[in-house]
N, C-alpha and C positions, 0 to 999 in steps of 0.2 A: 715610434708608433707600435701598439702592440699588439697582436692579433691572438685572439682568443680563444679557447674552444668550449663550449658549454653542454653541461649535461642538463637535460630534462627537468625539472623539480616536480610540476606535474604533468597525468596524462593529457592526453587531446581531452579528454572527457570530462578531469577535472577543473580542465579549462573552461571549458562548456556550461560548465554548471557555475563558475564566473559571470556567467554573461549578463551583460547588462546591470553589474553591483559597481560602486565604486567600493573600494580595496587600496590598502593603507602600504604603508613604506616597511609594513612585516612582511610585502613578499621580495622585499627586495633583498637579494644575498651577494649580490656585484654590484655597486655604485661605481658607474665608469664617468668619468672626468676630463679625460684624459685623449688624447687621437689613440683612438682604438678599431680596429676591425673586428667583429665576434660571426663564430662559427657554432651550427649546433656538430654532434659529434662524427655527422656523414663527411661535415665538408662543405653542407650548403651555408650561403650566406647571411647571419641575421641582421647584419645590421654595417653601416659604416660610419663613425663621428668622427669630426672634423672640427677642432676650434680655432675660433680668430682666422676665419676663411673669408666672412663676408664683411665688406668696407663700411664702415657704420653709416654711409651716410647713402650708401644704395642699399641698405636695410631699411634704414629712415623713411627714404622714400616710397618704398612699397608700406611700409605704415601711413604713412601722410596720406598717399594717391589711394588706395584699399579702404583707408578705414570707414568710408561713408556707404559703403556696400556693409554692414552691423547691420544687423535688425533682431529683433525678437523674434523667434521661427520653432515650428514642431516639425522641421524637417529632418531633424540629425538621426532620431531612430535610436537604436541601439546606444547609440555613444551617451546620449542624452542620459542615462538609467532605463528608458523604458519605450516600449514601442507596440504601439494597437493599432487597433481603431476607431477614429473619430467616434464619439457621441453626440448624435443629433438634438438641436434643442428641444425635441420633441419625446428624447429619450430614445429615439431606432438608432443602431448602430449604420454606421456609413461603410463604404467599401477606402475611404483613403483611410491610410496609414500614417498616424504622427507620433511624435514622442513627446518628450517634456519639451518646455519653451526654455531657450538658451540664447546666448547670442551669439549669431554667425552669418555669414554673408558669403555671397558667391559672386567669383568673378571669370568673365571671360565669356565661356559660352556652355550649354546644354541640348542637350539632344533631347528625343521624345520622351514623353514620360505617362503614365493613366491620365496623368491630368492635363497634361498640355501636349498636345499629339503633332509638334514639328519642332525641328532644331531652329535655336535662336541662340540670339547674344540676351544673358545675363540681366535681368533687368538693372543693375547698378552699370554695368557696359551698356549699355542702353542711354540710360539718364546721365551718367557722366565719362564719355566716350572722350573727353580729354584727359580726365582724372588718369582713368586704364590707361590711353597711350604713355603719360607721365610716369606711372609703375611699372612698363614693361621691361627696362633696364636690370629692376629686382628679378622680373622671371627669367631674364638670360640667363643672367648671372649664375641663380639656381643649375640652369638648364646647362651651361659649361660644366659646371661644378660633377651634374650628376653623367655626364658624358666621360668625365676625366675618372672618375672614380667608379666608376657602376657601368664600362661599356659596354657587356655584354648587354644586360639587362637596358640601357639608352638604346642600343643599336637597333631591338626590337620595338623599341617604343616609338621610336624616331624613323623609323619604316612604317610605321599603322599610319602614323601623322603624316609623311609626305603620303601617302595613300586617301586622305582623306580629303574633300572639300576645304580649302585652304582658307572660306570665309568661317567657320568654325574650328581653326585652331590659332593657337597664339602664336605671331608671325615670330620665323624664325628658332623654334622649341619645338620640344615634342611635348606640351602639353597644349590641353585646350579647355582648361581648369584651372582655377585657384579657390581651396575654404578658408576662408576669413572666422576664427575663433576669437572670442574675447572674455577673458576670465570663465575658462568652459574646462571644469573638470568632468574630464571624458571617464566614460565606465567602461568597464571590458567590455570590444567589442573587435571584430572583424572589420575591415574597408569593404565596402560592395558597389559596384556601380564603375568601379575603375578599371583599367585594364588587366588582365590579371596575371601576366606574362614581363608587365614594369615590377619598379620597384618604389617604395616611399619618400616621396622627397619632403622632412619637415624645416621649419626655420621659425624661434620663439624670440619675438621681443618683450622686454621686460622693463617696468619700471617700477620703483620703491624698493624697501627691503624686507620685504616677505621671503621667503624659503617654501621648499617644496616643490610641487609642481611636476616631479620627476616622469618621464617619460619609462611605462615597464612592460617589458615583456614575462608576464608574470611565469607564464610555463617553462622560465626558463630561469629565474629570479634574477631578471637583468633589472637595473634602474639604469637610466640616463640623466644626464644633470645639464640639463641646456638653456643657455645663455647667449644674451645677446654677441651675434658675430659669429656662432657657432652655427654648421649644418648636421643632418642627420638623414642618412639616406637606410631606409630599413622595410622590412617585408610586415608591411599592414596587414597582408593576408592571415598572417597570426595572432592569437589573441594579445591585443592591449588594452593600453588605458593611460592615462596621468593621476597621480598622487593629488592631494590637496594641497591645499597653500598656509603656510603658519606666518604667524606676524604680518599679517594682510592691515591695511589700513586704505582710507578714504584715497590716500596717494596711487595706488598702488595698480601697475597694470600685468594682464601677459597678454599678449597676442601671439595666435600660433598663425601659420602659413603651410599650407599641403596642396602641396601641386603634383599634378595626373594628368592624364588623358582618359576620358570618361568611353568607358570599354565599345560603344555601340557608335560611338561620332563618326565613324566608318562610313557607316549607313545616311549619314543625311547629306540631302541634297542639292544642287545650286538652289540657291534663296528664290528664285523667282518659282521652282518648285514645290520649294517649303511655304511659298505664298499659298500655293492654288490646297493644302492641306490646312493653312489657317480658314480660307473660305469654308471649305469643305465641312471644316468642326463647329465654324461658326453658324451657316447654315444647312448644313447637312447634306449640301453639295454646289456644286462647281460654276458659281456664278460668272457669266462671258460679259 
């Protein structure tokens, strides 16, 4: 296994000015393959790969049980290429914020947001609350993995989570989250909404033989090359993205997996409390 140490290629700034393009396998100057740990040149930790960690058949199964949480969404923001605001069909601009439509799905659960003002389960944990129990095995598994390998950064993660209402976190983990991507070439972009004190937990299934796809940290000209059975524990909070995909055909799938703990799930409260806040937005207050 071999641990690395990486200089800068660009600044924060240059980075920045990345934001939201997708960007080709010319920033990649490291293509790591390989069990590797990478360091930028302080000491901090960018990233940790891991291959042939996870058992193909409790990878399978978080594809199988996840995959019906897909949908077509302008939630993803930044990652998508682009992120505003809605335009009304009337031509006024709206206060929500969407990006391009992609496909991705969430699972698990969510805390408040502008638009939906209490924590809940997921709507796909919702509508198929057997499916979820069925995949949780995959999020252990993850969730071992990133404890063994990442504990300082678990240890706080996994402190927020026993801290929190234990009907919005996924039992047993420190997450209380899962994004379900499917054929979603991501643009440079930062993770937001997550804890910011964890660290990245990705995991990519793959089917056909396309190429590409690479996972980069561009300011640092890292590529990752991840494949099915491989984990990837890395700091989202700096600029990424994925590569495209070449030799793509009708056959052909990737599904990514990123599991968190969504930074504020802290804050919500027993369900019977998050009831009386559904009333409350529904009729604008507190029906007995």
């Amino acid at each position: 296994m071999e641990k690395l140490k990486f200089k800068r290629v660009l600044t924060e700034q240059q980075g920045h000015d990345l934001s939201k393009q997708h960007i080709g396998e010319e920033y990649i100057k490291t293509l790591i393959t390989e069990d590797s740990d990478g360091y930028d040149m302080y000491g901090n930790l960018l990233f940790k790969f891991r291959k042939n960690v996870i058992p193909i058949d409790i990878l399978k199964s978080g594809v199988d049980n996840f995959k019906d949480s897909i949908e077509w969404t302008e939630s993803r923001g930044a990652a998508s290429g682009f992120s505003g605001k809605r335009t009304r069909a009337d031509g006024s601009i709206s206060n929500t914020s969407v990006g391009k439509k992609v496909e991705s799905g969430v699972v698990g659960f969510m805390d408040k947001s502008a638009m939906i003002r209490y924590c809940r389960k997921t709507a796909f944990t919702r509508r198929y609350f057997d499916n979820y129990q069925e995949g949780l095995p995959f999020v252990k598994f993850v969730d071992q993995q990133y404890e063994k390998l990442c504990p300082e950064y678990y240890s706080r993660q996994k402190n927020i989570a026993e801290g929190t209402n234990q009907n919005y976190v996924i039992p047993d983990t420190s997450f209380t989250t899962v994004t379900v991507n499917k054929n979603f070439r991501t643009a440079v972009h930062k993770d937001a909404g997550d804890f910011s004190e964890g660290f990245g937990n990705l995991v990519v299934y793959r089917e056909g033989d396309w190429r590409g796809g690479y996972f980069i940290l561009p300011e640092y000209g890292v590529g990752i090359d991840l494949k099915n059975t491989d984990i990837l524990f890395v700091d989202v909070h700096k600029y990424h993205c994925n590569t495209g995909f070449t030799n793509w055909s009708d056959d052909c799938l990737r599904i990514s997996f990123v599991l968190y703990y969504r930074e504020y799930m802290y804050k919500c409260k027993a369900p019977k409390d998050e009831l009386k806040r559904v009333k409350i937005d529904q009729g604008g207050y507190n029906r007995l």
